[in-house]
N, CA, C and O atoms as a GROMACS GRO file, in nm:
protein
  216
    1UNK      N    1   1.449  -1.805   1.267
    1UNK     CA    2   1.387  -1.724   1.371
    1UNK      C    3   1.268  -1.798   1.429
    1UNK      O    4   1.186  -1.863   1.365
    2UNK      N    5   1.270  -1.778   1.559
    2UNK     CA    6   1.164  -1.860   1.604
    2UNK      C    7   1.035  -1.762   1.572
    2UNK      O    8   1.042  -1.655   1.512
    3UNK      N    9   0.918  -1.822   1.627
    3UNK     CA   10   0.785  -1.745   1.608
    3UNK      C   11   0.785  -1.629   1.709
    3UNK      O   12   0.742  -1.520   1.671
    4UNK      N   13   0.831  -1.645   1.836
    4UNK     CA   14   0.846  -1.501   1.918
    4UNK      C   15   0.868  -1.380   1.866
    4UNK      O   16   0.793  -1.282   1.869
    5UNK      N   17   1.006  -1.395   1.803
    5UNK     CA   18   1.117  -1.311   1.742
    5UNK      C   19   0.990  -1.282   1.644
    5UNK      O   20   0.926  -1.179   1.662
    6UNK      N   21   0.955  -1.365   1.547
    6UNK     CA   22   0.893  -1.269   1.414
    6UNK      C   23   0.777  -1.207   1.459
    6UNK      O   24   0.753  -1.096   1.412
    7UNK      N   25   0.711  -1.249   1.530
    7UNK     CA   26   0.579  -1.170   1.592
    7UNK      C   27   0.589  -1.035   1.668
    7UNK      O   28   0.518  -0.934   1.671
    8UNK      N   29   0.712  -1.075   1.732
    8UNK     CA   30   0.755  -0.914   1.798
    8UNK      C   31   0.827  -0.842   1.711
    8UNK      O   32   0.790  -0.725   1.722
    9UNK      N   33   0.874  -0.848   1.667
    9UNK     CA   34   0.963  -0.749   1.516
    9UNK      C   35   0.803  -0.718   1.396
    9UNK      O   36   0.792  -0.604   1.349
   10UNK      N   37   0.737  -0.782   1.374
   10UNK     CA   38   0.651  -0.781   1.344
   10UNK      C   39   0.555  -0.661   1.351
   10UNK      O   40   0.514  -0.584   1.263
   11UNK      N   41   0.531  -0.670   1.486
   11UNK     CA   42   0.427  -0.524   1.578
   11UNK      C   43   0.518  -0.398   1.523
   11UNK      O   44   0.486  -0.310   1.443
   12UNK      N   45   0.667  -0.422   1.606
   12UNK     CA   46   0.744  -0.310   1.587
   12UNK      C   47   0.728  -0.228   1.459
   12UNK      O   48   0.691  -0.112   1.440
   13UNK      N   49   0.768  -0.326   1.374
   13UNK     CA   50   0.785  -0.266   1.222
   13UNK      C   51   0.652  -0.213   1.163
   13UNK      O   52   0.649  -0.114   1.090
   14UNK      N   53   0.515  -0.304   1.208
   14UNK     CA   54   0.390  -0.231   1.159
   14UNK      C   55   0.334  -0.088   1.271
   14UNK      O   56   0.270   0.006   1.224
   15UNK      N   57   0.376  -0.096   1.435
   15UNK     CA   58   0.357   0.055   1.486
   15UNK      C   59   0.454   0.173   1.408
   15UNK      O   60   0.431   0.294   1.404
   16UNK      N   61   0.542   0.117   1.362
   16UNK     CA   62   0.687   0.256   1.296
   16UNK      C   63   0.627   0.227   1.181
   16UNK      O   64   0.580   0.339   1.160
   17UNK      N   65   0.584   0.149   1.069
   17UNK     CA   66   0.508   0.221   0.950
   17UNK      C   67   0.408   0.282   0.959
   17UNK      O   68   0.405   0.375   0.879
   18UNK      N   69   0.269   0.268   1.057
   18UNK     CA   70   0.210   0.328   1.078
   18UNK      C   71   0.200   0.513   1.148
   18UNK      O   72   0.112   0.599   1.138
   19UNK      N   73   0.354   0.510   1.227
   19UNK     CA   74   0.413   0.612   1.275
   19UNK      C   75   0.460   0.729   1.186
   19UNK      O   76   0.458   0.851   1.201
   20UNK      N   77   0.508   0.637   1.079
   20UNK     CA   78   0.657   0.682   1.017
   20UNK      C   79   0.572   0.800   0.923
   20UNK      O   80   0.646   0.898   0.913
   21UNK      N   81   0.447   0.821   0.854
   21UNK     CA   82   0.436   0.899   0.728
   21UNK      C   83   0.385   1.069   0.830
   21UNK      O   84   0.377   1.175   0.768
   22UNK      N   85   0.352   1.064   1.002
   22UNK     CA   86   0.341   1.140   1.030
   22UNK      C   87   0.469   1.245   1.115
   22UNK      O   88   0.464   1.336   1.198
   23UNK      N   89   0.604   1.155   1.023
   23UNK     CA   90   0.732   1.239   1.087
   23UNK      C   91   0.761   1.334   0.936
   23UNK      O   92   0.790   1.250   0.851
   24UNK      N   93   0.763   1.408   0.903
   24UNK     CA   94   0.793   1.462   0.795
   24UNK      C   95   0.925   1.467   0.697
   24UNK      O   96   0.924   1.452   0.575
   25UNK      N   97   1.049   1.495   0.791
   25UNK     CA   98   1.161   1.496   0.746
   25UNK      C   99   1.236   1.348   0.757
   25UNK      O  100   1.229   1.273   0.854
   26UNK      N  101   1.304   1.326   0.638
   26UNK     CA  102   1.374   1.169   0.650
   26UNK      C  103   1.432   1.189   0.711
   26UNK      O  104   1.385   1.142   0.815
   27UNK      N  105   1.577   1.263   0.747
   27UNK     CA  106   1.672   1.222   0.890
   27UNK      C  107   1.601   1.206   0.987
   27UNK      O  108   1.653   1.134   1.072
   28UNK      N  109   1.494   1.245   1.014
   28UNK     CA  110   1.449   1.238   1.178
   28UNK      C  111   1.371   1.105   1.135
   28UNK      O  112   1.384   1.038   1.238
   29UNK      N  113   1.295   1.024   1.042
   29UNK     CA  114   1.267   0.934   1.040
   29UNK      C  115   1.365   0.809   1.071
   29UNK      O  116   1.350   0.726   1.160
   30UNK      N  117   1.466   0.816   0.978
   30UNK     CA  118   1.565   0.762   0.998
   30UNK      C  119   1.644   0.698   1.143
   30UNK      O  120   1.687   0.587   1.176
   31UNK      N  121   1.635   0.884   1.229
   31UNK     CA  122   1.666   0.843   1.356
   31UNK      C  123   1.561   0.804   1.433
   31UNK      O  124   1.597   0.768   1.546
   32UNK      N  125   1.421   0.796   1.407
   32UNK     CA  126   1.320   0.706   1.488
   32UNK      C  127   1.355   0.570   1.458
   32UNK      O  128   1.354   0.488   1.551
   33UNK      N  129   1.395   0.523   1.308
   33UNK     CA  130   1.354   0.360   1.283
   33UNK      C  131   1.496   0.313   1.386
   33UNK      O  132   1.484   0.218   1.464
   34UNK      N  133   1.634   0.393   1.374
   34UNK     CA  134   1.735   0.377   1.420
   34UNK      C  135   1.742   0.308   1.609
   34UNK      O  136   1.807   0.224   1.672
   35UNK      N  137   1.620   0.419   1.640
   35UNK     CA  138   1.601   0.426   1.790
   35UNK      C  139   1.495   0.288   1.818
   35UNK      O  140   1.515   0.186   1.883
   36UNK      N  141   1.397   0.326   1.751
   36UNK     CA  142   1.333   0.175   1.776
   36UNK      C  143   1.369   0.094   1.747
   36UNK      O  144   1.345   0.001   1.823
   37UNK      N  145   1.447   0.064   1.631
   37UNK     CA  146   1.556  -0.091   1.620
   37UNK      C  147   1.598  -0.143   1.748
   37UNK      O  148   1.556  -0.244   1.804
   38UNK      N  149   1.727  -0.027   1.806
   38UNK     CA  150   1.792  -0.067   1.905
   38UNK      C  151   1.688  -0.083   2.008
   38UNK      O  152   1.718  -0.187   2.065
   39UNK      N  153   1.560  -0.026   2.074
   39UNK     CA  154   1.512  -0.054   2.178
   39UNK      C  155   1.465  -0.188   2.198
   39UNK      O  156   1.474  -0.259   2.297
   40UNK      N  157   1.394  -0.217   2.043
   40UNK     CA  158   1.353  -0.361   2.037
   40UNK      C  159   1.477  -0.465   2.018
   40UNK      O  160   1.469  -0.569   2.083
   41UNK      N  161   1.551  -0.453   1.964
   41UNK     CA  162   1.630  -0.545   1.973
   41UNK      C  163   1.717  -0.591   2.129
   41UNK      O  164   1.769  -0.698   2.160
   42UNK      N  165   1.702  -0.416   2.233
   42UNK     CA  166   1.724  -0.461   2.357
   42UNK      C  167   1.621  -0.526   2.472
   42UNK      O  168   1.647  -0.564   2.586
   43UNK      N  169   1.487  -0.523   2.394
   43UNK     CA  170   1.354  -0.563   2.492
   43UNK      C  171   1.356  -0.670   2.485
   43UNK      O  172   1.358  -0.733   2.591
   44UNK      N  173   1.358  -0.774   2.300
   44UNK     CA  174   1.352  -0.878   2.326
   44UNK      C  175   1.355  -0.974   2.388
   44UNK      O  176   1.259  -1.049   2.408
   45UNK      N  177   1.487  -0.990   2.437
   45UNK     CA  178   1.590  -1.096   2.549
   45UNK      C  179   1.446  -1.086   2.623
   45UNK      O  180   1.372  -1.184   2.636
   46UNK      N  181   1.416  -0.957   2.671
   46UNK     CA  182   1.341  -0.943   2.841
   46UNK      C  183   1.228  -1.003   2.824
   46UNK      O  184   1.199  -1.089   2.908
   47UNK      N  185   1.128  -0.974   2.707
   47UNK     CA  186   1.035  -1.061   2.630
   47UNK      C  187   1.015  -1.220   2.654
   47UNK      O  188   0.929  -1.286   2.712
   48UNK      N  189   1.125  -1.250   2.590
   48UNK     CA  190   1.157  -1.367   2.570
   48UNK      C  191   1.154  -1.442   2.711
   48UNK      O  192   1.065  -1.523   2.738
   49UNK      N  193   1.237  -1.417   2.782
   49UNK     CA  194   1.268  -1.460   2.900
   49UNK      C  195   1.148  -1.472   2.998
   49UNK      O  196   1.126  -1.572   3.065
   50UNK      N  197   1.073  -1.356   2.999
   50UNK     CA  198   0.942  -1.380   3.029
   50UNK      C  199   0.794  -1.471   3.020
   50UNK      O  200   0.691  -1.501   3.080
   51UNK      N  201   0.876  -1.488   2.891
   51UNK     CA  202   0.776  -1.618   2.775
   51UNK      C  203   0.809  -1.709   2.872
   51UNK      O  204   0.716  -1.785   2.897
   52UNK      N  205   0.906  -1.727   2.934
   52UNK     CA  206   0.955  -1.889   2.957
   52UNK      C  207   0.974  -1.930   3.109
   52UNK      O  208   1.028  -2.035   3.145
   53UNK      N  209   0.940  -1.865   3.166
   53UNK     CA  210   0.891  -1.821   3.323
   53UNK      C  211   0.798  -1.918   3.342
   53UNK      O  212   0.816  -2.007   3.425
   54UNK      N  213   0.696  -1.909   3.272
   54UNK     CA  214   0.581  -1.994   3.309
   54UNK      C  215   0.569  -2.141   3.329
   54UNK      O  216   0.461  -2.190   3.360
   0.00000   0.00000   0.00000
């Protein structure tokens, strides 16, 4: 993994732990980590691509 990738998965995973102890019930946690997976894993690319613009 390059350094992009871990730095941005990175944020993600520390805003959703920081998120995560004020959802109460696990299925609905579950379906937050579920939802933010897929969003970040679809932002990336756009991220990325942006990085390299310059």
């Amino acid at each position: 993994m390059d350094p992009v990738t871990l730095a941005f998965y990175a944020i993600v995973c520390a805003c959703l732990g920081a998120a995560a102890p004020r959802v109460p019930r696990l299925p609905i946690r579950l379906a937050v980590g579920a939802t933010v997976g897929l969003v970040a894993a679809s932002v990336l690319p756009l991220i990325k691509g942006a990085l390299h613009l310059y």
